[in-house]
C-alpha positions in Angstrom: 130.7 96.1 95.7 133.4 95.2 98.3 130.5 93.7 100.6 129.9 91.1 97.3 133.4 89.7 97.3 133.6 86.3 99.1 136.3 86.1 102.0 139.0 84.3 100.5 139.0 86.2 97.2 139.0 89.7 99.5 142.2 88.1 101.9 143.7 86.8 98.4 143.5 90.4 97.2 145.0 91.9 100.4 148.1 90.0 100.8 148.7 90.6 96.9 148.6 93.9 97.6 150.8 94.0 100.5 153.4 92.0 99.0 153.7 94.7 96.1 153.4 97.4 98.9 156.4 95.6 100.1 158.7 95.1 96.7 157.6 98.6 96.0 159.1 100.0 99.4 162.6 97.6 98.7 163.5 98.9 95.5 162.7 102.3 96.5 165.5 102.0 99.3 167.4 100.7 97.2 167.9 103.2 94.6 167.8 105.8 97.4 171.3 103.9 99.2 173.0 104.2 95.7 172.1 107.8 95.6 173.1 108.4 99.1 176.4 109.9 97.5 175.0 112.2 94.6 172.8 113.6 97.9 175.7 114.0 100.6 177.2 116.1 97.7 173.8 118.1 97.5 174.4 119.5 101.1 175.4 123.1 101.4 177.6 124.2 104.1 178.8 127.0 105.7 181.9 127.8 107.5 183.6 126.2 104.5 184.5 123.5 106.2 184.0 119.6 105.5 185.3 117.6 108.7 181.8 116.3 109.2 182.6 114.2 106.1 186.0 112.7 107.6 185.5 112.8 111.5 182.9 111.8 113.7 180.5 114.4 114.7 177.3 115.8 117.0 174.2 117.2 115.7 173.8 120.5 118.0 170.9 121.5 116.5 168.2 119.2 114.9 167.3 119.6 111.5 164.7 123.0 111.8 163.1 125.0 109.3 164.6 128.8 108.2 163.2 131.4 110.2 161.5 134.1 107.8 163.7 136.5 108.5 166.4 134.2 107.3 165.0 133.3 103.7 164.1 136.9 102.8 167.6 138.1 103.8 169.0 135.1 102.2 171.6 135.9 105.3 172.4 132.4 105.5 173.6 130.4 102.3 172.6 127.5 103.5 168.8 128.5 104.1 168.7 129.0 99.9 168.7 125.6 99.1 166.7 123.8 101.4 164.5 125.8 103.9 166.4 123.9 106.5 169.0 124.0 108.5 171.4 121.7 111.3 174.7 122.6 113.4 176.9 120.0 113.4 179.8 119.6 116.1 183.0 117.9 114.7 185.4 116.2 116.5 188.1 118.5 116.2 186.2 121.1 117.6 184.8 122.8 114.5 181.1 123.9 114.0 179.7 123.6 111.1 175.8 124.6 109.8 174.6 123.0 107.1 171.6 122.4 104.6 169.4 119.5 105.2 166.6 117.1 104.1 164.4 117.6 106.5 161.3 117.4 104.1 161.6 114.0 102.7 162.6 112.8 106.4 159.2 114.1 107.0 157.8 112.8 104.5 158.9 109.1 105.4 157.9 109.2 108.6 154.3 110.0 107.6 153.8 107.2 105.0 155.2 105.3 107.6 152.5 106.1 110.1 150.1 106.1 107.2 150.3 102.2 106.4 150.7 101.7 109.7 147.5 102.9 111.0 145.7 101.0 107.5 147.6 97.8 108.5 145.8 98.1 112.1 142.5 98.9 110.4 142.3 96.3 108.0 143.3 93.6 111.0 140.8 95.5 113.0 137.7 95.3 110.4 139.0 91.5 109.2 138.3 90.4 112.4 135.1 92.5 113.3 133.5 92.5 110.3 134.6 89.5 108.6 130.9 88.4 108.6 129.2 91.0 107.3 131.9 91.4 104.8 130.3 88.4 103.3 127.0 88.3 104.4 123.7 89.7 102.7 120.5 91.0 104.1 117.6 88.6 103.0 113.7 88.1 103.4 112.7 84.1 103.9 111.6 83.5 100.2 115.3 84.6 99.1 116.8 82.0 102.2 114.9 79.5 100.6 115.9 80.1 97.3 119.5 80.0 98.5 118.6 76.7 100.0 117.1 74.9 97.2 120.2 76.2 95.4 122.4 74.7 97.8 120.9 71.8 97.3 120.8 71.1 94.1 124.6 72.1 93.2 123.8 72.0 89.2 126.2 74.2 86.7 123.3 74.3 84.9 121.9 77.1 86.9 124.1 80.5 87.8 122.7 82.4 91.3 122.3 86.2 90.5 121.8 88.7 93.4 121.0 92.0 93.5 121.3 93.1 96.8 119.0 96.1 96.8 116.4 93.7 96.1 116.8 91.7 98.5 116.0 94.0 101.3 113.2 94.6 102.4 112.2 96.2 105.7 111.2 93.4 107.3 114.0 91.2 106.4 115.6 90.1 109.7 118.1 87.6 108.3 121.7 87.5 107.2 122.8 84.6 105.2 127.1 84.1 104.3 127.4 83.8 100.7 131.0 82.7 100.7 130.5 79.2 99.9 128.0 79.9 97.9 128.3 80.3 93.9 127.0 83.6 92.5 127.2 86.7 90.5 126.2 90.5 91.6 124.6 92.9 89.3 124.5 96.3 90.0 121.5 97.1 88.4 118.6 95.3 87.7 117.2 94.7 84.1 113.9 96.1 83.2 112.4 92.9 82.5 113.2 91.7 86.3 111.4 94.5 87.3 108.1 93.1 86.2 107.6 90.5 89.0 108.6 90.1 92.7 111.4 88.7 93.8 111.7 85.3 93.5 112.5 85.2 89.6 114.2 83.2 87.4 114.7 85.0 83.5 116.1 83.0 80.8 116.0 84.9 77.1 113.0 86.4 77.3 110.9 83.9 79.5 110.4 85.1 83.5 109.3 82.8 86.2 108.6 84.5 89.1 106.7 83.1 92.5 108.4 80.5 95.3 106.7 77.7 94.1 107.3 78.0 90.6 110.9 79.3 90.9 111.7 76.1 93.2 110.2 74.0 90.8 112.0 75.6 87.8 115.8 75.2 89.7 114.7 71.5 90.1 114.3 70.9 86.9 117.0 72.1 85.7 119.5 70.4 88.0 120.9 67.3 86.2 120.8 64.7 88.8 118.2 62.1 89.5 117.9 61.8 92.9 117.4 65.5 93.2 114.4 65.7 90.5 112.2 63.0 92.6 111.9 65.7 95.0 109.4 66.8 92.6 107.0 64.2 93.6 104.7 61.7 91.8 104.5 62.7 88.4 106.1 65.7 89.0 103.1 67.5 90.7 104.4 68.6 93.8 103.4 72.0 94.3 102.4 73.0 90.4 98.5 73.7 91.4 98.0 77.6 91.5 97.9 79.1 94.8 94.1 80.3 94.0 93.2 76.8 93.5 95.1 74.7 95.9 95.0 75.4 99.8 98.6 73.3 99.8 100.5 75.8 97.7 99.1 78.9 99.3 99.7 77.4 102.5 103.6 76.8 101.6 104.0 79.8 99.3 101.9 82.4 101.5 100.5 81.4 104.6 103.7 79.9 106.3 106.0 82.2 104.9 104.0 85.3 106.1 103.9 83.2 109.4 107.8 82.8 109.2 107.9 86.6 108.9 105.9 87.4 111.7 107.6 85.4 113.7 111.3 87.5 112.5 109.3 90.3 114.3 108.8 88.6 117.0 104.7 89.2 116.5 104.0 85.9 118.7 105.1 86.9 121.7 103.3 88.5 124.9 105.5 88.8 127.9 106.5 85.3 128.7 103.6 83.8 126.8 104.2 82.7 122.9 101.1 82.2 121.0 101.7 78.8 119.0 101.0 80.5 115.3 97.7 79.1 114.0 99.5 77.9 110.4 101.7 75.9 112.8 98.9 74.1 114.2 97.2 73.3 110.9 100.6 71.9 109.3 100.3 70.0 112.6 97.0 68.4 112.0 98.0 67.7 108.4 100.5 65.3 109.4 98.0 63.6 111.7 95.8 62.7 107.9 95.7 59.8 106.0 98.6 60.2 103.3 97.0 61.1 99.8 96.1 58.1 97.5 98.3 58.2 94.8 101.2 58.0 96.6 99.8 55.0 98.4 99.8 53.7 95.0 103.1 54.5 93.8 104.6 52.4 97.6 102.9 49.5 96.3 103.6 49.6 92.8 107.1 50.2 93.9 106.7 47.4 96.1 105.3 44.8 94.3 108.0 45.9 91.4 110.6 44.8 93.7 111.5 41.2 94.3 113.1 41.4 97.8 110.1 43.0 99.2 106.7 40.5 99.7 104.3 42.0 100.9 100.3 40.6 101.2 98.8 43.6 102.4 95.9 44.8 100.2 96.3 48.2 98.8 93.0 49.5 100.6 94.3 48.3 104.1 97.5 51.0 103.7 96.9 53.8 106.4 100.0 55.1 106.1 100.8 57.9 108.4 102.9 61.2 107.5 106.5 60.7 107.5 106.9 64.0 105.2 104.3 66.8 104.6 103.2 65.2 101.3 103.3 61.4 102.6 106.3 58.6 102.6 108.5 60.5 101.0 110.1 63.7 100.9 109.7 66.6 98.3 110.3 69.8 97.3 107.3 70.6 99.7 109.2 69.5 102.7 112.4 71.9 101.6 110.1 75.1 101.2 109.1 74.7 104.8 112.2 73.0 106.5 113.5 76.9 106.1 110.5 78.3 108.0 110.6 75.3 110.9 114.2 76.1 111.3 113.4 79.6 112.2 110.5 78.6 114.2 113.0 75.8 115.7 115.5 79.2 116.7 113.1 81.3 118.3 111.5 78.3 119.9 113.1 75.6 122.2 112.2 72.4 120.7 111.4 71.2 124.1 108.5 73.9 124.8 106.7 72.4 121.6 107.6 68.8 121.6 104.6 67.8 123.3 102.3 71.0 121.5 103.3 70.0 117.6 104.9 66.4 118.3 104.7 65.5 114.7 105.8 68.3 113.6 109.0 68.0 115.6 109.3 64.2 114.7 109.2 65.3 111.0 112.1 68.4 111.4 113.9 65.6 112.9 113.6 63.7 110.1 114.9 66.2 107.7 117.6 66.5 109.8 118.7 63.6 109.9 118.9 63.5 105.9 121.9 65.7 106.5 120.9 68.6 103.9 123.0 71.2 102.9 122.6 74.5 105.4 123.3 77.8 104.9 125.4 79.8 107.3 122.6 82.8 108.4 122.2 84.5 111.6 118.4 86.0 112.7 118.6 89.6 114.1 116.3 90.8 116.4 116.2 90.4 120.1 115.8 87.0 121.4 112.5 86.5 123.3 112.3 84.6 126.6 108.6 82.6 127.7 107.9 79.9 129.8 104.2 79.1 128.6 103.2 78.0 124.8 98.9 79.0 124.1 97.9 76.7 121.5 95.4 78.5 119.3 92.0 78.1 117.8 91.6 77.1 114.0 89.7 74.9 111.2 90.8 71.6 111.4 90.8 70.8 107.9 92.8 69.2 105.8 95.8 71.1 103.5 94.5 68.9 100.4 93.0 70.6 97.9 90.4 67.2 97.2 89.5 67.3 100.7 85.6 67.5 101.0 85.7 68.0 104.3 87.1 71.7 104.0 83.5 73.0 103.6 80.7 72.7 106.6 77.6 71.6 104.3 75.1 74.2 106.2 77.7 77.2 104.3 77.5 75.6 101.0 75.9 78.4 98.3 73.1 76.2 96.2 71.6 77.1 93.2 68.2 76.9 94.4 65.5 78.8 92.7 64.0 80.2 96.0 67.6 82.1 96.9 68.2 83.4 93.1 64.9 85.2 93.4 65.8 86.8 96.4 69.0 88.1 95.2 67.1 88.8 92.1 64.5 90.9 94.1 67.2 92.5 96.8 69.5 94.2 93.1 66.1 94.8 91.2 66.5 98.2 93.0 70.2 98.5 90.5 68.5 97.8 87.4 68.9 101.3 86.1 72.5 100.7 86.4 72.1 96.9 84.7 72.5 97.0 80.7 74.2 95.3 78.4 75.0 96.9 74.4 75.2 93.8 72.9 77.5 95.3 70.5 81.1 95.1 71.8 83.6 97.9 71.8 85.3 98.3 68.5 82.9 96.0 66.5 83.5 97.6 63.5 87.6 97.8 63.1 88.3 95.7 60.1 90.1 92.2 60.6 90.7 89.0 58.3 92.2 85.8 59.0 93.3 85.8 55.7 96.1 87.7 56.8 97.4 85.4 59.7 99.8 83.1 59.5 98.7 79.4 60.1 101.0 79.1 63.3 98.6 82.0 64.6 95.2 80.6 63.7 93.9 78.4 66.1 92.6 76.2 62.8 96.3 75.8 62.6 96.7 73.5 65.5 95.1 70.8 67.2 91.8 72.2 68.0 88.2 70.5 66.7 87.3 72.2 63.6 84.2 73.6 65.1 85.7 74.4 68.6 89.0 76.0 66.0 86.0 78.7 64.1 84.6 79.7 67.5 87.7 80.1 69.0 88.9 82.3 65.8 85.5 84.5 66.9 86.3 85.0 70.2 89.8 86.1 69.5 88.5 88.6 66.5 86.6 90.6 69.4 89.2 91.3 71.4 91.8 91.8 69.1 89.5 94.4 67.6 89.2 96.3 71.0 92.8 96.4 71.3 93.8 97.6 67.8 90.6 100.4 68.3 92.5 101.6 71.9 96.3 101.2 70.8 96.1 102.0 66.6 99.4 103.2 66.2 100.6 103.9 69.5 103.9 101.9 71.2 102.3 99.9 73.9 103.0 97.5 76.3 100.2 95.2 76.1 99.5 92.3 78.9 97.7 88.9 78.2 97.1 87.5 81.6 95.6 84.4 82.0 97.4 83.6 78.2 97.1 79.9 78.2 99.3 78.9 75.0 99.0 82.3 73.5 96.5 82.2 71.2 95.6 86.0 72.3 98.6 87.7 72.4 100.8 86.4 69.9 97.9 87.4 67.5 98.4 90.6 69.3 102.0 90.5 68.6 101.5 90.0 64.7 99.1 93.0 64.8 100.9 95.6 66.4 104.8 95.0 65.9 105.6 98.4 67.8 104.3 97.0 70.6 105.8 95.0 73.6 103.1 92.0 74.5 103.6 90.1 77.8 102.0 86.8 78.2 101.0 86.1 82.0 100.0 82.0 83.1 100.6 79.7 85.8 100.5 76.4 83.8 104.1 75.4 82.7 103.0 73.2 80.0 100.6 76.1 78.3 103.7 78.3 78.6 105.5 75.5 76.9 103.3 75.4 73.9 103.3 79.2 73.4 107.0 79.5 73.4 107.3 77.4 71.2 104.8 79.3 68.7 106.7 82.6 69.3 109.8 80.9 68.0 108.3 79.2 65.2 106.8 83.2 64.2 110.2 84.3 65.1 108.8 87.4 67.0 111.0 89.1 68.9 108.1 91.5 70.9 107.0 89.0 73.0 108.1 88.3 76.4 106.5 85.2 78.3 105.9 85.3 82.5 105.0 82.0 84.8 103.1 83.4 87.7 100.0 83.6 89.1 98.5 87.6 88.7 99.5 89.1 91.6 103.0 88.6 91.6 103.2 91.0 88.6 104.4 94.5 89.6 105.7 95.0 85.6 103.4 99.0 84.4 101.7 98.8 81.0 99.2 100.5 78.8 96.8 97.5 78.1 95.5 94.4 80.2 93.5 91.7 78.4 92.1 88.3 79.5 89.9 85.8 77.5 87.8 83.5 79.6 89.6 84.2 83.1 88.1 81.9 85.6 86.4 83.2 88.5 88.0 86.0 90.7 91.2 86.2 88.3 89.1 88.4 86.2 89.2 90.6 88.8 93.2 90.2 89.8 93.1 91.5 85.9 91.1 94.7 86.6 92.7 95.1 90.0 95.8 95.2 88.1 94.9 97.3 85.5 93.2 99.7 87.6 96.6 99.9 89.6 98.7 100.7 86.8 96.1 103.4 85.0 95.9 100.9 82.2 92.9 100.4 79.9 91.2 96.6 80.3 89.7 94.4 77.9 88.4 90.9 79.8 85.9 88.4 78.3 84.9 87.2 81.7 84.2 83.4 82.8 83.3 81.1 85.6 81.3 83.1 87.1 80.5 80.2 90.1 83.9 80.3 91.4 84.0 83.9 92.5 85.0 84.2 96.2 86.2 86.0 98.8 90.1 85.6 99.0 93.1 87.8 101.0 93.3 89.9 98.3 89.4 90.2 97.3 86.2 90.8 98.7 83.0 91.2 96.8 80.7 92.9 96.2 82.9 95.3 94.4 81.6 98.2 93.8 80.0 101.0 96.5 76.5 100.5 95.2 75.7 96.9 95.5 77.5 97.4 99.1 75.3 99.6 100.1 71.9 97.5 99.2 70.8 94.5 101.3 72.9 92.4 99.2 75.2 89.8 101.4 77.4 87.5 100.3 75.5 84.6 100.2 73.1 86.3 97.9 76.0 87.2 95.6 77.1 83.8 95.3 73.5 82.8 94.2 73.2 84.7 91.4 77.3 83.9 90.5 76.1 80.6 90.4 73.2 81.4 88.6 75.4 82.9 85.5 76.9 79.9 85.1 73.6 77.7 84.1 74.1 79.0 80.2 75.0 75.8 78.9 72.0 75.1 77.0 70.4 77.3 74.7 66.5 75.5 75.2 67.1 75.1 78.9 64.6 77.6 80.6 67.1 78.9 83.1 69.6 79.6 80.3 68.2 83.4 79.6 67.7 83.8 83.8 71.7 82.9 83.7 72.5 86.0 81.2 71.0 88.1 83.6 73.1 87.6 86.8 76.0 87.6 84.2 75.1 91.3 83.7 74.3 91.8 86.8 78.2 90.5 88.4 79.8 92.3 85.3 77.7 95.4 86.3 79.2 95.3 89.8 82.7 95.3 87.8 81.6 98.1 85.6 80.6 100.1 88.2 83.8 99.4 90.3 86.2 100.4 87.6 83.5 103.8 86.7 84.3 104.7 90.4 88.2 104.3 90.1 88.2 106.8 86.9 87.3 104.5 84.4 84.7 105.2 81.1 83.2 101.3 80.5 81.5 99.6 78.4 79.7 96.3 78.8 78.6 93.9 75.3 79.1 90.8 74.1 80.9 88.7 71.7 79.6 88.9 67.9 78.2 86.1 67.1 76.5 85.6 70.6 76.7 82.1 70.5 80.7 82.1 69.7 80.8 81.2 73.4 78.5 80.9 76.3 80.4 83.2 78.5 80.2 86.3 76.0 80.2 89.0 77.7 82.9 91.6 77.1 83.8 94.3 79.6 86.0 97.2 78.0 87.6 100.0 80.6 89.2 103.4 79.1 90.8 105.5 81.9 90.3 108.6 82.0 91.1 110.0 85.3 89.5 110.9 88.2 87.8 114.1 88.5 
């Protein structure tokens, strides 16, 4: 814990202790000078003789143990007493041998020595180690954190470390934490343990994720100027990473750039590869700001009287001053971090004419004069002469941007491409069926026993929209109840929305722990406050997208999970050995993304079934909206068929699955119901 203590605490604590070493050490010489008498009369002599004590005398012989001979024969009286002897030579003439002290004389000197050579050491390791005495291992998400929290300065938010976490094997920073207000636990609780690092826990809510922890600590903070870093109406950054190429590229892509670049990954003898996220921020800045903030300038300008201005909104092009327009936002602090470490490794002039407005912008923050952290990157330092500037999409980071798609690559739902796929999987349809009945159909459930707060007739919802809603939630909750009956569970509602799911869940089956999972803060919001309303106390709430959930449980559920975070949900499940209930939806917005690929399972890879003919028939599922539209029962089938690549992924990890559909049928277009028991691998 000594590497936790700030520096002036741990030099506080050492001259306290040195100036009680010290008062110690006086009042022990003290008492022994008024004792010096009661010891002089404590010496033995022999010879009988005391002129030592009147005259002035020699020592003839140092103070020197007994021989053995000596304290067996007991030959000399002196010896008795002490073990020790001296020969004294008086003035007069007279030798005299006597007892002596020669133990506590040794004694002294060896304490002496002792804090003498501590005294060296602790000047020695003050001045050596004074850094790391202080300092902390970290990764880039944690110097971030540390920077926002800087920043902000609020005593509405308390910094907790744990060190351990907070090193991982690629971390090549060390950050001083001396200035910096925090407390250090020495172990973790459980419930930290369900996310990665970043998190922020409060009662029994997590948030977890950069983005959304940044956010959070923004929010929090109590002064103005600090929350407009938020952006226009607070939206900077609160897209999901899945859905928004401008939060994955400053919660994943630049960080994971930002760590290769601690490695040192870019560099080839005196060449340094200019990192293609670097070039695309780069290109960014070159676009058109984003409308809305064009908007809020000339609101804000035509709001105030000393500015005139007769420019027409429509003729603003406004160039980049920041990464999300005219002004700056929490976007711009998530990556100033990463530029600064690009910035070290990098001379600013070999990349002031490859990324000039990039360089013009980290000049910008600069000059804002924003708090820094005192951190040192380890590693050797990498000498180059020539900067290669690299291929890549020039795109916009905007998640409206319809450029970001070449038209030729677009998947269509024409008719002539959903036969072929159609034709190309006919070759599965052994494998293809659907039970219409779902799993655990026939455990027993009534509404009658939920209270109102629980009932989605209870709250806002249309009263036809509230009944189908109670119908989709009566299937799953019956699946659950069949798989966990009286069993202590930890059951996980990703996707949760405002908890409709699994604080039904939670009424159900009081023995067990359910964990709400969603990225929306306002959903969240809403389900909170229905938790405290029910006053359940099994019921633990997480903001983060899927994947940053590392928590084990028994049970993963999702209702209507868009797209490929049906599949994070089975990922997931299949990761932890954990059964899976998951009502998928969206079947049009499945694609390939870093962390999934599709087809999923072994068997449609193996058939001439590409990517493109995938897509077709995801779209395809989709086109259910209508029960008298002709394509509407072609649009079942490619639902059965994607769930079918599911089931048949999850069979292959150890998984017993079975694939129905909601009861009534028309409860919901999206009806199917996948349900996944493990069973182990054979």
């Amino acid at each position: 814990m000594i590497e936790s203590c700030p520096k002036k605490r741990m030099v506080l604590g050492i001259t306290v202790l040195g100036i009680l070493t010290v008062l110690v050490l006086i009042i022990e010489s003290h008492w022994t000078e008024n004792n010096k008498h009661i010891r002089k009369q404590n010496f033995v002599i022999e010879q009988n003789s005391s002129c030592w004590e009147k005259d002035k005398y020699e020592v003839v012989r140092d103070c020197e143990p007994c021989s053995e001979f000596e304290l067996r024969s007991r030959s000399i009286g002196v010896c008795i007493h002490t073990h020790f002897k001296e020969v004294l030579k008086c003035a007069n003439g007279e030798t005299v041998t006597r007892s002596c002290d020669r133990a506590a004389f040794y004694d002294e000197q060896i304490f002496w020595r002792f804090e003498g050579c501590m005294f060296v050491a602790s000047i020695i390791s003050t001045l050596v180690f004074q850094d790391s005495a202080t300092g902390c291992l970290i990764d880039i998400e944690s110097l971030i954190i540390l920077y926002i929290y800087k920043l902000i300065d609020s005593e509405n938010v308390q910094l907790v470390i744990h060190f351990l976490s907070q090193m991982p094997v690629e971390s090549t920073i060390t950050v001083d934490l001396s200035n910096i207000k925090h407390k250090v636990i020495t172990e973790r609780p459980e419930m930290t343990l369900y996310c990665i690092w970043p998190i922020v826990v409060s009662r029994k809510c997590i948030t977890a994720g950069l983005c959304s922890v940044a956010r959070l600590l923004l929010k929090r903070c109590d002064k103005p100027h600090i929350k407009t870093l938020l952006g226009f109406r607070e939206a900077c950054l609160l897209a999901h990473l899945e859905s928004s190429i401008w939060t994955k590229f400053c919660e994943v892509d630049m960080i994971s750039t930002t760590k290769k670049l601690l490695r040192n990954d870019f560099f080839d003898g005196n060449k340094f590869y200019l990192p293609e996220d670097v070039a695309r921020f780069e290109f960014h800045m070159l676009q058109p700001v984003r409308m809305h903030n064009i908007y809020k300038l000339a609101r804000k300008t035509s709001n105030d009287k000393n500015l005139k201005s007769s420019v027409p909104i429509c003729d603003l092009n406004l160039i980049h001053l920041y990464s999300e327009g005219i002004l700056m936002t929490l976007a711009d602090i998530i990556l100033f971090p990463c530029y600064m470490v690009l910035l070290n490794k990098c001379p600013v002039s070999l990349l002031e004419d490859k990324i000039p407005l990039t360089v013009k912008w980290f000049r910008q923050m600069v000059k804002f004069n924003l708090p820094g952290l005192n951190y040192q990157l380890l590693g050797p330092v990498q000498t180059f002469n020539e900067v290669i500037q690299p291929e890549f999409i020039r795109h916009s980071l905007y998640t409206a941007d319809p450029t970001r798609y070449e038209p030729e690559k677009r998947i269509c739902t024409k008719q002539g491409n959903i036969d072929f796929a159609l034709k190309v999987v006919s070759t599965l349809e052994d494998e293809i069926n659907n039970s219409i009945l779902p799993f655990g159909h026939e455990v027993p459930f009534y509404w009658t026993d939920i209270p109102l707060e629980a009932n989605p007739t209870g709250g806002a919802l249309p009263e036809k929209r509230a009944s189908r809603k109670q119908q989709q939630l009566e299937n799953l909750v019956k699946a659950v109840v069949k798989i966990a009956t009286d069993k202590c569970c930890r059951i996980v509602d990703f996707c949760s929305g405002s908890g409709h799911l699994g604080i039904l869940l939670a009424l159900l089956l009081p023995n067990c722990e359910i964990i709400l999972i969603e990225n929306k803060e306002q959903s969240l919001k809403r389900a909170r406050d229905r938790i405290d309303n029910l006053g359940l106390a099994n019921v633990i709430t997480i903001q983060s997208n899927l994947d940053y959930f590392h928590g084990s449980f028994d049970i993963g559920v999702s209702l209507h999970a868009c797209g490929v975070a049906t599949d994070l949900v089975i990922k997931n499940c299949i990761k932890h050995n954990a059964d899976f209930i998951v009502c998928p939806c969206c079947y049009g917005g499945i694609k390939n993304c870093y962390n999934l690929e599709y087809p999923r399972s072994e068997q449609f890879q193996k058939i001439d079934f590409d990517h493109k003919n995938y897509l077709s028939l995801a779209h395809a599922a989709d086109q259910t909206h209508d029960a008298h539209n002709v394509k509407t029962k072609q649009g079942y089938v490619c639902m059965d068929i994607i769930d079918t690549d599911r089931k048949l992924h999850a069979k292959s990890c150890g998984y017993e699955v079975h694939l129905g559909k909601l009861q009534p049928v028309t409860c919901t277009n999206k009806n199917n119901l996948l349900v996944g028991l493990y069973k182990g691998i054979s």
